[in-house]
C-alpha positions in Angstrom: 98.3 122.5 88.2 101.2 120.1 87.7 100.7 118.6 91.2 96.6 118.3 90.6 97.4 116.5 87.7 100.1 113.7 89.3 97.9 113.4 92.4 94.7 112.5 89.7 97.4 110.0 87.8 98.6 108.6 90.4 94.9 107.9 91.8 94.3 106.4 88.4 96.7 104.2 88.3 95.8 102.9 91.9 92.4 102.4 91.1 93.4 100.3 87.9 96.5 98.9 89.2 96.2 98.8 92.9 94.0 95.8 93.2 97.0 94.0 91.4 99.4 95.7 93.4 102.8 93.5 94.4 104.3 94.5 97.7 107.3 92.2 97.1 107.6 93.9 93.7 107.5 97.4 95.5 110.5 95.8 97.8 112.3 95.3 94.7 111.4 99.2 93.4 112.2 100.9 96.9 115.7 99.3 97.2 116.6 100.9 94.3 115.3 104.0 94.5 114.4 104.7 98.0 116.0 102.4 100.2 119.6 105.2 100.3 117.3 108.1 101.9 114.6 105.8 103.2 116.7 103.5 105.4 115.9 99.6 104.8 113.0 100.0 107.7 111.5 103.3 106.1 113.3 104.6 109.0 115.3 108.1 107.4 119.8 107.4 106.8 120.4 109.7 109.4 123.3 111.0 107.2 121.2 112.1 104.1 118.7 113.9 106.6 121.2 116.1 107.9 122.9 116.7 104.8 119.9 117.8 103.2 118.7 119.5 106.4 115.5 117.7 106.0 113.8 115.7 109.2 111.9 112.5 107.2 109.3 110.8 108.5 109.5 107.2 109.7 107.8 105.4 106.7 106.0 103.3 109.3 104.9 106.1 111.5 101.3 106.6 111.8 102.0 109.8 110.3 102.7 108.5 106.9 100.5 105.3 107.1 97.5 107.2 108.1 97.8 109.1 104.4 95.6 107.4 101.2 97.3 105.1 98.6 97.0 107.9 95.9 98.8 110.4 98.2 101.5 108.4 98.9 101.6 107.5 95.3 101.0 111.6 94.8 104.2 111.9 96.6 106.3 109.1 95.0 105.8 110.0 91.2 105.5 114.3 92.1 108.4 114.6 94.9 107.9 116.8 97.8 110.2 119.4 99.5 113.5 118.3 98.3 112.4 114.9 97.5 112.8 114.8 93.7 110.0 112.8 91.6 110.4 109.0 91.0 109.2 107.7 87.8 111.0 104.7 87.3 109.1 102.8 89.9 105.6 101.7 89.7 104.3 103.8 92.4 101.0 101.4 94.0 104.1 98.4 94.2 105.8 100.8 96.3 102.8 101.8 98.1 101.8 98.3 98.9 105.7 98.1 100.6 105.0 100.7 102.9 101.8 99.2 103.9 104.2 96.7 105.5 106.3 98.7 107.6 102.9 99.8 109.6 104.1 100.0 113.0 
């Protein structure tokens, strides 16, 4: 339920906000909170991956880019796997940032 919920908020605020929505501000966001996991690139630290015993994704991979705004938000404000929740970034900024990394 919990998960239904943050997937419906975060499509909410990407339907209201994402029109708005600031890559350069998301930059900002996913430097602070992403960028130690995520690599600078959205290519995984290779360090926290296998200290975790997690394989990430490339952020730019198709994989990931292929996935709607509002599940990438989804993912961002509700965590997955051992990814814990991130609420003190606005999640369609961030979302707009990893539109950039397409590869």
């Amino acid at each position: 339920m919990n998960k239904v919920f943050t997937a419906v908020a975060a499509s909410l605020l990407l339907t209201t906000a994402g029109i708005a929505a600031d890559a350069a501000a998301g930059k900002t966001d996913y430097d602070k909170a992403c960028k130690s996991c995520h690599g600078v690139s959205g290519t995984a630290n290779p360090a926290i991956a296998k200290m975790m015993k997690v394989d990430m994704n490339d952020l730019g991979a198709s994989v990931v880019q292929a996935q709607s705004d509002a599940a990438l938000a989804a993912v961002i404000t509700g965590g997955k796997g051992k990814m814990k929740p991130v609420a003190t970034v606005n999640a369609a900024n961030v979302v707009a940032f990893l539109r950039t990394l397409k590869k």
